[in-house]
C-alpha positions as CSV (number, residue, x, y, z in Angstrom):
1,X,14.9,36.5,7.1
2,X,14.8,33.9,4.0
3,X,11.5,35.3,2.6
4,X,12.5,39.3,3.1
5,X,13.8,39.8,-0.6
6,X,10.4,38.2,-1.6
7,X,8.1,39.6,0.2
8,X,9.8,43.4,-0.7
9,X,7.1,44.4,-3.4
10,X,9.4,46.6,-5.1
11,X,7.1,47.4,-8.2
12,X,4.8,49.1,-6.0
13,X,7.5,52.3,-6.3
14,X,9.3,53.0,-9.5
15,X,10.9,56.2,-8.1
16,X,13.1,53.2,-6.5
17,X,14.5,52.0,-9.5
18,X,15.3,55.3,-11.6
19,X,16.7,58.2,-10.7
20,X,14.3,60.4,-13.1
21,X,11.7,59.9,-11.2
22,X,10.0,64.0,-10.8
23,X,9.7,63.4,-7.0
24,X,13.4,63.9,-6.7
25,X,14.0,66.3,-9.7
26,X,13.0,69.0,-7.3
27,X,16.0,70.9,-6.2
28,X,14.4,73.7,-3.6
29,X,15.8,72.4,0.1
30,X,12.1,73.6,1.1
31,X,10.8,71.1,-0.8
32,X,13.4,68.6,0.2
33,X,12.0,69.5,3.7
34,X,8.5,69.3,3.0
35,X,8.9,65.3,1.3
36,X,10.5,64.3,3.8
37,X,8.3,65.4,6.8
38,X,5.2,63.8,4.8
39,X,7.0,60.9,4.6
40,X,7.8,60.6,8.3
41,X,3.9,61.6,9.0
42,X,3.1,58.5,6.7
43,X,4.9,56.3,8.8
44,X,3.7,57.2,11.7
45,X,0.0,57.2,10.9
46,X,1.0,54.0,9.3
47,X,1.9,52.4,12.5
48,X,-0.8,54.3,14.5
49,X,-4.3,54.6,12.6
50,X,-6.9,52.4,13.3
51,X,-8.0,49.4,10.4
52,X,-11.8,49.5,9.3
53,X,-11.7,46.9,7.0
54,X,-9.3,44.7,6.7
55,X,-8.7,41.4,4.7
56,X,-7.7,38.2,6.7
57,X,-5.7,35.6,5.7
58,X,-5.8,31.9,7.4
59,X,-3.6,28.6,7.2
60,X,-2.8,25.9,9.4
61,X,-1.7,22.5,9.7
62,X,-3.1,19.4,12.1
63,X,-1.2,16.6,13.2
64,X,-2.4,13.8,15.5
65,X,-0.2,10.7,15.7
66,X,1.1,7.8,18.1
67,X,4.5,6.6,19.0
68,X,5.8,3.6,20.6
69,X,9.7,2.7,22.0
70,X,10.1,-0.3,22.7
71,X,13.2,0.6,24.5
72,X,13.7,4.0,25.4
73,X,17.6,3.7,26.4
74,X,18.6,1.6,23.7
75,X,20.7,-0.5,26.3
76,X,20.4,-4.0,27.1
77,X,22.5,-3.9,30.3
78,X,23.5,-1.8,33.0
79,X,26.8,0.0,31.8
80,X,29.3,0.6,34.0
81,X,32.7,2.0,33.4
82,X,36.1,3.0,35.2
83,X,37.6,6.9,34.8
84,X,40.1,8.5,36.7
85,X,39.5,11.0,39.5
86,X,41.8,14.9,38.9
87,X,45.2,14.1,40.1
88,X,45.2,10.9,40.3
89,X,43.6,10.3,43.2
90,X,41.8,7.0,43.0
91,X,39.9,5.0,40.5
92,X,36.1,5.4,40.4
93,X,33.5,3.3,39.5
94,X,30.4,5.2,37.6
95,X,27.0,4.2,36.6
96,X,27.4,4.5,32.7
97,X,23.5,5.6,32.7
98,X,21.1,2.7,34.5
99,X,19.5,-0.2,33.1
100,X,18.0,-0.7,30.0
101,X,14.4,0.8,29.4
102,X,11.3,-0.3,29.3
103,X,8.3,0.6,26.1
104,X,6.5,3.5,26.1
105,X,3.5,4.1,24.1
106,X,1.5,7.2,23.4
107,X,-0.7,9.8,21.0
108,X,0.0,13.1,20.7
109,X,-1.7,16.3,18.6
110,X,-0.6,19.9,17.4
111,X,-2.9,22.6,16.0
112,X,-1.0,25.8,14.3
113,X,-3.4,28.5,12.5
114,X,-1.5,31.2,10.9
115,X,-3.8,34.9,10.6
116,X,-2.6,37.7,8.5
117,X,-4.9,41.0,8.8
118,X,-4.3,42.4,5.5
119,X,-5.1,46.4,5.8
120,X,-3.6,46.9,2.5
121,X,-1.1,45.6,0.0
122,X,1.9,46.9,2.1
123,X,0.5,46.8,5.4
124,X,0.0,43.5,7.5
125,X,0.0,42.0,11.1
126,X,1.3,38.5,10.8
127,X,0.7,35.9,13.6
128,X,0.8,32.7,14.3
129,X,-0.2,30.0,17.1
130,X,-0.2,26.6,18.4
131,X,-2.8,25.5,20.4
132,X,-3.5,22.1,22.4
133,X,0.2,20.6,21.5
134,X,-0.2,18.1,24.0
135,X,-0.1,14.0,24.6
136,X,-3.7,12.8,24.8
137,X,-4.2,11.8,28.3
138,X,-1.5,12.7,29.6
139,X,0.6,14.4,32.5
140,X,0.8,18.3,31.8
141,X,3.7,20.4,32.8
142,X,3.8,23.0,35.1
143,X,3.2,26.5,34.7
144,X,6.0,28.8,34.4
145,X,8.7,26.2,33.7
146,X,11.2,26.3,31.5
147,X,10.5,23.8,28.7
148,X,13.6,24.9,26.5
149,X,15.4,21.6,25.3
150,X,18.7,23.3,24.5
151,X,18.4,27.3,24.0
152,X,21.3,30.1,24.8
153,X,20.0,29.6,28.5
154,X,24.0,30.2,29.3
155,X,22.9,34.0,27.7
156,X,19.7,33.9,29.6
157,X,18.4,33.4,26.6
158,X,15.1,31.4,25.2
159,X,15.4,29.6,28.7
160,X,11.5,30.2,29.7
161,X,10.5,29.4,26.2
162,X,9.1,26.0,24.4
163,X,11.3,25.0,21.5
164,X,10.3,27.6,18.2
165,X,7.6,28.8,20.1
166,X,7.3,32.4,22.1
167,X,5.7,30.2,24.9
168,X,6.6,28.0,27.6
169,X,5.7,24.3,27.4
170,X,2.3,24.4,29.4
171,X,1.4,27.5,27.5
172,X,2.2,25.4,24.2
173,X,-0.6,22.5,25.8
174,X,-3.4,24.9,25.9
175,X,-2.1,27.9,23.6
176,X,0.6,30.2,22.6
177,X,1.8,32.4,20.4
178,X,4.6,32.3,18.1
179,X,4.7,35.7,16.0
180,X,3.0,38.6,16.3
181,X,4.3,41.0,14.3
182,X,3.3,44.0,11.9
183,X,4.7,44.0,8.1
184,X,5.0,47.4,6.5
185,X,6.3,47.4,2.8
186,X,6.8,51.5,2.6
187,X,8.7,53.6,-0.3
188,X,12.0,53.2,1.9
189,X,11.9,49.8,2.5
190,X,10.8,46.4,4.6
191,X,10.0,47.4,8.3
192,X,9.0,44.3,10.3
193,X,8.2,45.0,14.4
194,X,7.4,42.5,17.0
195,X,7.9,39.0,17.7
196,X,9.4,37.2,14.7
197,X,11.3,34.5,13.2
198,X,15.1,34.6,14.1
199,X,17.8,32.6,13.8
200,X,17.5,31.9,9.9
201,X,20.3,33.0,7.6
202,X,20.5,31.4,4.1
203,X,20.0,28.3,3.5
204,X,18.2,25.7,6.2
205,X,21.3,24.2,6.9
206,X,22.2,24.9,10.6
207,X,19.7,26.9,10.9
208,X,17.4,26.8,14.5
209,X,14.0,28.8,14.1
210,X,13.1,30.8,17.1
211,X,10.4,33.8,17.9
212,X,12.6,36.8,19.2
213,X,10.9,40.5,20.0
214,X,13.0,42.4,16.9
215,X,12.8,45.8,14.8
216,X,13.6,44.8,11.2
217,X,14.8,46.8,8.5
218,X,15.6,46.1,4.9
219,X,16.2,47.2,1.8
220,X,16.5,46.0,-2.0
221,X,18.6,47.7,-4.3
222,X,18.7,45.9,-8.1
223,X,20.3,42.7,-7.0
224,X,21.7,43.6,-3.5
225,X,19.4,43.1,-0.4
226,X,20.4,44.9,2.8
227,X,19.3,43.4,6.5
228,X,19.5,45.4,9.7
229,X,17.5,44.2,13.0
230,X,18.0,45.0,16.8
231,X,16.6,42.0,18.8
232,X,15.9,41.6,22.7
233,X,16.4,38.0,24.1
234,X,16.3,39.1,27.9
235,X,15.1,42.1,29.8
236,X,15.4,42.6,33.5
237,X,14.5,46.2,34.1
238,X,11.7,46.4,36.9
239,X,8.6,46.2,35.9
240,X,4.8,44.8,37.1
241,X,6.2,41.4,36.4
242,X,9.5,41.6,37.6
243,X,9.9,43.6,41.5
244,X,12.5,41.5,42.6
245,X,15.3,38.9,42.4
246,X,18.2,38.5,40.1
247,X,18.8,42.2,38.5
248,X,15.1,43.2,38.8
249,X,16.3,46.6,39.4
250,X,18.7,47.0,36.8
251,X,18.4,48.8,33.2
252,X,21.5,47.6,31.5
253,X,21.5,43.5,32.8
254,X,20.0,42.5,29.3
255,X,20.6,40.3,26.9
256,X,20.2,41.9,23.2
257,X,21.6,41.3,19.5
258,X,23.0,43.6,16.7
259,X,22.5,42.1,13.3
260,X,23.4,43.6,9.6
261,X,23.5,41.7,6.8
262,X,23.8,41.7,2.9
263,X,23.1,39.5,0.3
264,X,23.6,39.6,-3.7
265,X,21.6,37.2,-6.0
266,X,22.2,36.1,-9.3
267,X,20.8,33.9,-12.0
268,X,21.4,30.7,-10.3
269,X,21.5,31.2,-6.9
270,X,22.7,34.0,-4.1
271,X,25.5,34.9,-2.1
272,X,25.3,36.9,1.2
273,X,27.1,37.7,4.7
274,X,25.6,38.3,8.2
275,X,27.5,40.0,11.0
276,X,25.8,39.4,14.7
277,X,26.9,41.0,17.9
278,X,25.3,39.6,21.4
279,X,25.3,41.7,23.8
280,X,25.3,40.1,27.3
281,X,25.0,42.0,30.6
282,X,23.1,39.5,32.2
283,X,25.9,38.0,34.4
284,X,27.3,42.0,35.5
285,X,28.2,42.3,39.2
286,X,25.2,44.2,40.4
287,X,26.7,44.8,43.7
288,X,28.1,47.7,42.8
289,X,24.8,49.6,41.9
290,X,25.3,50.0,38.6
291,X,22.2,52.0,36.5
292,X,19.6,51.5,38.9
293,X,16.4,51.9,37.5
Protein backbone atom coordinates (compact mmCIF):
# COMPACT_ATOMS: atom_id res chain seq x y z
CA UNK A 1 0.00 0.00 0.00
CA UNK A 2 3.10 2.39 0.54
CA UNK A 3 3.90 2.73 -3.28
CA UNK A 4 -0.07 3.17 -4.36
CA UNK A 5 0.04 7.13 -4.38
CA UNK A 6 3.22 6.60 -6.66
CA UNK A 7 2.41 4.33 -8.82
CA UNK A 8 -1.25 6.33 -9.60
CA UNK A 9 -0.09 7.97 -13.02
CA UNK A 10 -2.35 10.77 -12.64
CA UNK A 11 -1.07 12.82 -15.67
CA UNK A 12 -2.19 10.29 -17.88
CA UNK A 13 -6.02 12.04 -17.39
CA UNK A 14 -6.42 15.76 -17.09
CA UNK A 15 -10.19 15.48 -17.03
CA UNK A 16 -9.15 14.32 -13.36
CA UNK A 17 -7.83 17.45 -12.28
CA UNK A 18 -10.27 20.10 -13.80
CA UNK A 19 -13.62 20.26 -13.87
CA UNK A 20 -13.68 21.95 -17.56
CA UNK A 21 -12.73 19.22 -19.01
CA UNK A 22 -15.56 18.86 -22.41
CA UNK A 23 -16.14 15.09 -21.54
CA UNK A 24 -18.22 16.29 -18.62
CA UNK A 25 -19.59 19.59 -20.02
CA UNK A 26 -22.19 17.41 -21.65
CA UNK A 27 -25.49 17.81 -19.95
CA UNK A 28 -27.90 15.24 -22.11
CA UNK A 29 -28.54 12.11 -19.42
CA UNK A 30 -28.21 10.05 -22.83
CA UNK A 31 -25.03 10.99 -23.05
CA UNK A 32 -24.38 10.66 -19.38
CA UNK A 33 -25.58 6.99 -20.13
CA UNK A 34 -23.64 6.41 -23.09
CA UNK A 35 -19.97 7.42 -21.17
CA UNK A 36 -20.59 5.57 -18.72
CA UNK A 37 -21.46 2.23 -20.42
CA UNK A 38 -18.16 2.70 -22.55
CA UNK A 39 -16.41 3.07 -19.60
CA UNK A 40 -17.66 -0.07 -17.92
CA UNK A 41 -17.05 -1.95 -21.50
CA UNK A 42 -13.33 -0.61 -21.17
CA UNK A 43 -12.92 -2.26 -18.00
CA UNK A 44 -14.04 -5.19 -18.80
CA UNK A 45 -12.22 -5.78 -22.00
CA UNK A 46 -9.41 -4.43 -19.95
CA UNK A 47 -9.43 -7.31 -17.53
CA UNK A 48 -10.46 -9.79 -20.34
CA UNK A 49 -8.60 -9.29 -23.81
CA UNK A 50 -5.85 -11.18 -24.67
CA UNK A 51 -1.91 -9.35 -24.68
CA UNK A 52 -0.01 -9.71 -28.13
CA UNK A 53 2.88 -7.99 -27.31
CA UNK A 54 3.74 -7.20 -24.25
CA UNK A 55 6.90 -5.57 -22.49
CA UNK A 56 8.54 -7.58 -19.63
CA UNK A 57 10.19 -6.30 -16.79
CA UNK A 58 12.81 -8.45 -14.55
CA UNK A 59 14.68 -7.93 -11.15
CA UNK A 60 15.93 -10.06 -8.57
CA UNK A 61 18.21 -10.48 -5.87
CA UNK A 62 20.72 -13.68 -4.78
CA UNK A 63 21.92 -14.41 -1.55
CA UNK A 64 24.14 -17.35 -0.52
CA UNK A 65 25.71 -17.27 2.95
CA UNK A 66 26.84 -19.40 6.00
CA UNK A 67 26.05 -19.19 9.63
CA UNK A 68 27.54 -20.65 12.62
CA UNK A 69 26.19 -20.73 16.66
CA UNK A 70 28.33 -21.63 18.74
CA UNK A 71 25.67 -22.07 21.25
CA UNK A 72 22.28 -22.13 20.12
CA UNK A 73 20.48 -21.73 23.70
CA UNK A 74 22.67 -19.15 24.94
CA UNK A 75 22.74 -21.13 28.46
CA UNK A 76 25.60 -22.56 30.19
CA UNK A 77 23.59 -24.70 32.55
CA UNK A 78 20.52 -26.50 32.94
CA UNK A 79 17.93 -23.89 34.49
CA UNK A 80 15.65 -25.01 36.76
CA UNK A 81 13.21 -22.96 38.66
CA UNK A 82 10.29 -23.28 41.40
CA UNK A 83 6.47 -21.77 40.58
CA UNK A 84 3.45 -22.36 42.23
CA UNK A 85 0.69 -24.76 41.12
CA UNK A 86 -3.42 -22.84 40.87
CA UNK A 87 -4.60 -22.87 44.34
CA UNK A 88 -1.97 -23.46 46.09
CA UNK A 89 -1.65 -26.86 45.80
CA UNK A 90 2.00 -27.79 45.87
CA UNK A 91 5.29 -26.51 44.74
CA UNK A 92 6.65 -27.65 41.40
CA UNK A 93 9.90 -28.08 40.13
CA UNK A 94 10.19 -27.17 36.21
CA UNK A 95 12.83 -27.67 33.69
CA UNK A 96 13.57 -23.86 32.86
CA UNK A 97 14.40 -25.11 29.15
CA UNK A 98 17.28 -28.05 29.06
CA UNK A 99 20.90 -27.81 28.85
CA UNK A 100 22.96 -25.51 27.21
CA UNK A 101 23.47 -26.08 23.26
CA UNK A 102 25.75 -27.27 21.24
CA UNK A 103 27.29 -25.29 17.57
CA UNK A 104 25.68 -25.48 14.58
CA UNK A 105 27.06 -24.61 11.33
CA UNK A 106 25.55 -24.21 7.97
CA UNK A 107 25.07 -22.47 4.18
CA UNK A 108 22.00 -21.36 3.02
CA UNK A 109 20.72 -19.63 -0.49
CA UNK A 110 17.59 -17.61 -1.70
CA UNK A 111 16.79 -16.68 -5.37
CA UNK A 112 13.71 -14.00 -5.86
CA UNK A 113 13.07 -12.79 -9.62
CA UNK A 114 10.48 -10.26 -9.86
CA UNK A 115 8.38 -10.21 -13.73
CA UNK A 116 6.17 -7.42 -14.71
CA UNK A 117 4.34 -8.07 -18.20
CA UNK A 118 3.86 -4.54 -19.26
CA UNK A 119 0.75 -4.52 -21.91
CA UNK A 120 0.70 -0.94 -21.71
CA UNK A 121 1.46 2.14 -19.54
CA UNK A 122 -1.56 1.46 -17.25
CA UNK A 123 -1.94 -2.13 -17.59
CA UNK A 124 0.41 -4.66 -15.76
CA UNK A 125 0.62 -8.24 -14.19
CA UNK A 126 3.10 -7.99 -11.35
CA UNK A 127 4.72 -11.28 -9.82
CA UNK A 128 7.15 -12.32 -7.89
CA UNK A 129 9.01 -15.60 -6.65
CA UNK A 130 11.46 -17.31 -4.65
CA UNK A 131 12.89 -20.27 -5.70
CA UNK A 132 15.44 -22.85 -4.07
CA UNK A 133 15.38 -20.94 -0.45
CA UNK A 134 16.92 -23.77 1.04
CA UNK A 135 20.13 -24.89 3.40
CA UNK A 136 22.62 -26.55 1.12
CA UNK A 137 22.59 -30.16 2.08
CA UNK A 138 20.35 -30.19 4.11
CA UNK A 139 17.00 -31.88 5.65
CA UNK A 140 13.87 -30.59 3.73
CA UNK A 141 10.51 -30.09 5.17
CA UNK A 142 7.56 -31.85 4.52
CA UNK A 143 5.01 -31.19 2.11
CA UNK A 144 1.88 -29.54 3.20
CA UNK A 145 3.10 -28.28 6.58
CA UNK A 146 2.67 -25.32 8.00
CA UNK A 147 5.97 -23.46 8.07
CA UNK A 148 4.34 -20.06 9.54
CA UNK A 149 6.69 -18.77 12.42
CA UNK A 150 4.10 -16.66 14.10
CA UNK A 151 0.99 -15.66 11.68
CA UNK A 152 -2.88 -14.97 12.82
CA UNK A 153 -3.09 -18.87 12.87
CA UNK A 154 -5.57 -18.16 16.09
CA UNK A 155 -7.78 -16.43 12.85
CA UNK A 156 -6.90 -19.39 10.68
CA UNK A 157 -4.99 -17.19 9.12
CA UNK A 158 -1.39 -17.37 7.07
CA UNK A 159 -1.11 -20.73 9.06
CA UNK A 160 -0.18 -22.96 5.83
CA UNK A 161 1.93 -20.28 4.59
CA UNK A 162 6.06 -19.62 4.78
CA UNK A 163 6.80 -16.34 6.40
CA UNK A 164 6.12 -13.23 3.43
CA UNK A 165 5.63 -15.79 1.01
CA UNK A 166 2.11 -17.19 -0.56
CA UNK A 167 3.81 -20.63 -0.03
CA UNK A 168 4.41 -23.19 2.42
CA UNK A 169 8.05 -23.86 3.56
CA UNK A 170 8.80 -26.94 1.24
CA UNK A 171 7.14 -25.00 -1.60
CA UNK A 172 9.57 -21.99 -0.65
CA UNK A 173 12.79 -24.91 -1.04
CA UNK A 174 11.96 -25.70 -4.63
CA UNK A 175 9.62 -22.63 -5.61
CA UNK A 176 6.74 -20.39 -4.86
CA UNK A 177 5.06 -17.58 -5.56
CA UNK A 178 4.60 -14.44 -3.67
CA UNK A 179 2.39 -11.97 -5.81
CA UNK A 180 0.55 -12.49 -8.72
CA UNK A 181 -1.42 -9.77 -9.31
CA UNK A 182 -2.82 -7.47 -12.26
CA UNK A 183 -2.24 -3.45 -12.01
CA UNK A 184 -4.73 -1.44 -13.89
CA UNK A 185 -4.12 2.52 -13.68
CA UNK A 186 -7.74 3.49 -15.41
CA UNK A 187 -9.47 7.15 -15.62
CA UNK A 188 -11.31 6.20 -12.18
CA UNK A 189 -8.52 5.15 -10.39
CA UNK A 190 -5.85 2.24 -9.07
CA UNK A 191 -7.43 -1.30 -9.31
CA UNK A 192 -5.02 -3.88 -8.08
CA UNK A 193 -6.49 -7.86 -8.13
CA UNK A 194 -4.87 -10.94 -6.88
CA UNK A 195 -2.36 -11.87 -4.49
CA UNK A 196 -0.58 -8.86 -3.03
CA UNK A 197 1.34 -7.20 -0.44
CA UNK A 198 -0.71 -6.66 2.85
CA UNK A 199 -0.14 -5.75 6.02
CA UNK A 200 1.79 -2.37 5.21
CA UNK A 201 0.40 0.98 6.39
CA UNK A 202 2.73 4.05 6.51
CA UNK A 203 5.74 3.87 7.53
CA UNK A 204 7.88 0.35 8.10
CA UNK A 205 7.58 0.62 11.58
CA UNK A 206 5.52 -2.40 12.82
CA UNK A 207 4.81 -3.20 9.78
CA UNK A 208 4.81 -7.35 8.86
CA UNK A 209 4.74 -7.97 4.90
CA UNK A 210 2.49 -10.74 3.83
CA UNK A 211 0.88 -11.97 0.31
CA UNK A 212 -3.01 -11.96 0.91
CA UNK A 213 -5.62 -12.71 -2.23
CA UNK A 214 -7.22 -8.84 -2.30
CA UNK A 215 -9.41 -6.49 -4.66
CA UNK A 216 -7.74 -3.05 -4.35
CA UNK A 217 -9.16 0.21 -5.06
CA UNK A 218 -7.80 3.76 -4.87
CA UNK A 219 -8.00 6.96 -5.68
CA UNK A 220 -5.95 10.39 -5.81
CA UNK A 221 -7.61 13.54 -5.43
CA UNK A 222 -4.88 16.73 -5.33
CA UNK A 223 -3.29 15.86 -2.09
CA UNK A 224 -5.74 13.29 -0.58
CA UNK A 225 -5.24 9.49 -1.44
CA UNK A 226 -8.20 7.17 -0.81
CA UNK A 227 -7.64 3.19 -0.05
CA UNK A 228 -10.33 0.63 -0.13
CA UNK A 229 -9.52 -3.33 -0.43
CA UNK A 230 -11.51 -6.56 0.51
CA UNK A 231 -9.10 -9.37 1.40
CA UNK A 232 -9.58 -13.27 1.93
CA UNK A 233 -7.21 -14.87 4.52
CA UNK A 234 -9.30 -18.33 4.76
CA UNK A 235 -11.86 -19.99 2.76
CA UNK A 236 -13.55 -23.27 3.59
CA UNK A 237 -16.34 -23.56 1.17
CA UNK A 238 -16.21 -27.08 -0.56
CA UNK A 239 -14.37 -27.36 -3.31
CA UNK A 240 -11.93 -30.02 -5.42
CA UNK A 241 -9.40 -29.35 -2.67
CA UNK A 242 -11.42 -29.29 0.16
CA UNK A 243 -14.47 -32.41 0.47
CA UNK A 244 -14.21 -32.78 3.96
CA UNK A 245 -13.10 -32.01 7.56
CA UNK A 246 -13.39 -28.90 9.61
CA UNK A 247 -16.24 -26.62 7.82
CA UNK A 248 -15.57 -28.07 4.31
CA UNK A 249 -19.16 -27.78 3.68
CA UNK A 250 -19.75 -24.40 4.87
CA UNK A 251 -19.99 -20.99 2.83
CA UNK A 252 -19.84 -18.42 5.53
CA UNK A 253 -16.82 -20.25 8.02
CA UNK A 254 -14.17 -17.69 6.48
CA UNK A 255 -11.83 -15.64 7.52
CA UNK A 256 -11.91 -12.10 5.46
CA UNK A 257 -10.91 -8.30 6.05
CA UNK A 258 -12.58 -4.86 5.35
CA UNK A 259 -10.00 -2.12 4.90
CA UNK A 260 -10.54 1.82 3.91
CA UNK A 261 -8.09 4.12 4.34
CA UNK A 262 -7.01 7.82 3.68
CA UNK A 263 -4.03 9.63 3.57
CA UNK A 264 -3.08 13.50 2.97
CA UNK A 265 0.50 14.57 1.98
CA UNK A 266 2.19 17.66 2.26
CA UNK A 267 5.47 19.31 1.61
CA UNK A 268 7.34 17.48 4.20
CA UNK A 269 5.89 14.42 4.89
CA UNK A 270 2.17 12.71 5.03
CA UNK A 271 -0.53 12.00 7.37
CA UNK A 272 -3.06 9.18 6.98
CA UNK A 273 -5.66 6.75 8.90
CA UNK A 274 -6.56 3.04 8.17
CA UNK A 275 -9.65 1.47 9.48
CA UNK A 276 -9.58 -2.65 9.30
CA UNK A 277 -12.40 -4.98 10.20
CA UNK A 278 -11.61 -9.00 10.38
CA UNK A 279 -14.15 -10.90 9.91
CA UNK A 280 -13.85 -14.29 11.59
CA UNK A 281 -16.34 -17.25 11.11
CA UNK A 282 -13.94 -19.75 11.26
CA UNK A 283 -14.59 -20.96 14.84
CA UNK A 284 -18.89 -20.86 14.21
CA UNK A 285 -20.69 -23.88 15.69
CA UNK A 286 -21.32 -25.78 12.49
CA UNK A 287 -23.54 -28.25 14.15
CA UNK A 288 -26.33 -26.42 13.65
CA UNK A 289 -26.21 -26.54 9.76
CA UNK A 290 -25.70 -23.28 9.21
CA UNK A 291 -25.41 -22.16 5.04
CA UNK A 292 -24.61 -25.38 3.75
CA UNK A 293 -23.12 -25.13 0.60
Amino acid sequence: MQDIENVVAWGKYPFLQSRFYPLFNYKEERMKKFWLVLLSLGLVMAFSVSAFAVDVKVSGEYYAAGMYLDNTTLRTTTEVYNYYVPYGQSVAVVDGGGPAGGSTAFFYQRLRVGMDFIVSPCLKLVTRFDAMERIWGGSRSTPGSSGNLGGLSQLGTYSDYDIGSAGTTAENQNIAFDYVYIDYTSPIGLFRVGYQEDEVWGTVFANSSKPLGRITYAVKVGPWTGVAYIGKFKDVSYSAVNTSGFGSNRTDADVDQYVVAGNYSFKDGAVGLLIKHVRSAYGRDLSINYKLT
